[in-house]
C-alpha positions in Angstrom: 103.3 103.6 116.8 101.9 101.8 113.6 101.4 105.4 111.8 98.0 105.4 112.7 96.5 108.4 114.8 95.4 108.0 118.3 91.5 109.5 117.5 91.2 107.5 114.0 91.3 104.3 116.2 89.2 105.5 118.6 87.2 106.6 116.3 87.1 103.1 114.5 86.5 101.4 117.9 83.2 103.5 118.5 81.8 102.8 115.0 78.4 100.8 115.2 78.7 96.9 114.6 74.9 96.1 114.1 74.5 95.1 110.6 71.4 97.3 108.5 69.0 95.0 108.2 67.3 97.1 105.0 71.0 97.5 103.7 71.2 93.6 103.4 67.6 93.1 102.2 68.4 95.7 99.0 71.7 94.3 98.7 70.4 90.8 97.9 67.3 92.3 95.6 70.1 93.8 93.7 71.7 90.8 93.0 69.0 88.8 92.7 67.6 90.6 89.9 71.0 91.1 88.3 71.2 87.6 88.2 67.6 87.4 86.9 68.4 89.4 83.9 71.2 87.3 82.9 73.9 90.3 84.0 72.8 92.7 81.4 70.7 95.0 83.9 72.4 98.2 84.5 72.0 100.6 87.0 68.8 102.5 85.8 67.5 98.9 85.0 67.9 97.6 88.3 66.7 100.4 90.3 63.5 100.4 88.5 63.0 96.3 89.1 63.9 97.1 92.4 60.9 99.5 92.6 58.5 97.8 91.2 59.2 94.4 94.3 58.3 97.8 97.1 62.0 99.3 97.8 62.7 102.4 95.6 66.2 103.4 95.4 68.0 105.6 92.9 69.7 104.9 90.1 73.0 106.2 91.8 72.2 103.9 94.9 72.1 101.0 92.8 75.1 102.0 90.9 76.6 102.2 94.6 75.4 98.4 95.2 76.8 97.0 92.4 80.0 98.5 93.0 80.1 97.1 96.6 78.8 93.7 95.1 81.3 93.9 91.8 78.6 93.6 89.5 79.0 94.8 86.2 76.1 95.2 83.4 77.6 92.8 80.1 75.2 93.1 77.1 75.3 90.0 75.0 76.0 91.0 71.3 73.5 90.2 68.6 74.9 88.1 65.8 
């Protein structure tokens, strides 16, 4: 009716709704040490601040956080 197919919304309907608990926790590291940094942290940056606090994720995983958080490393310019 709508163009969308019959087992994509049932599909969508069956999808777990609990939130990930560890998701959230490393999704608020990653900013918080983003924000820590003064947004010049990049990926490889943040992953390895991330380690050192007990969670070790990859340097693509952060990447992946900070795209789902639209955070983006800015390097302040020397004068």
């Amino acid at each position: 009716m709508f163009s969308i197919h019959r087992s994509s919304y049932k599909y969508w309907r069956k999808r777990p709704t609990t939130i990930n608990a560890d998701k959230v926790k490393l999704r608020s590291l990653v900013s918080e040490v983003h924000t820590a940094s003064n947004g010049s942290a990049g990926a490889r940056t943040i992953a390895d601040m991330v380690s050192q606090q007990g969670v070790s994720p990859s340097r693509y995983r952060a990447t992946k956080l900070m795209k789902e958080l639209g955070i983006v490393s800015c390097q302040v310019p020397k004068h």
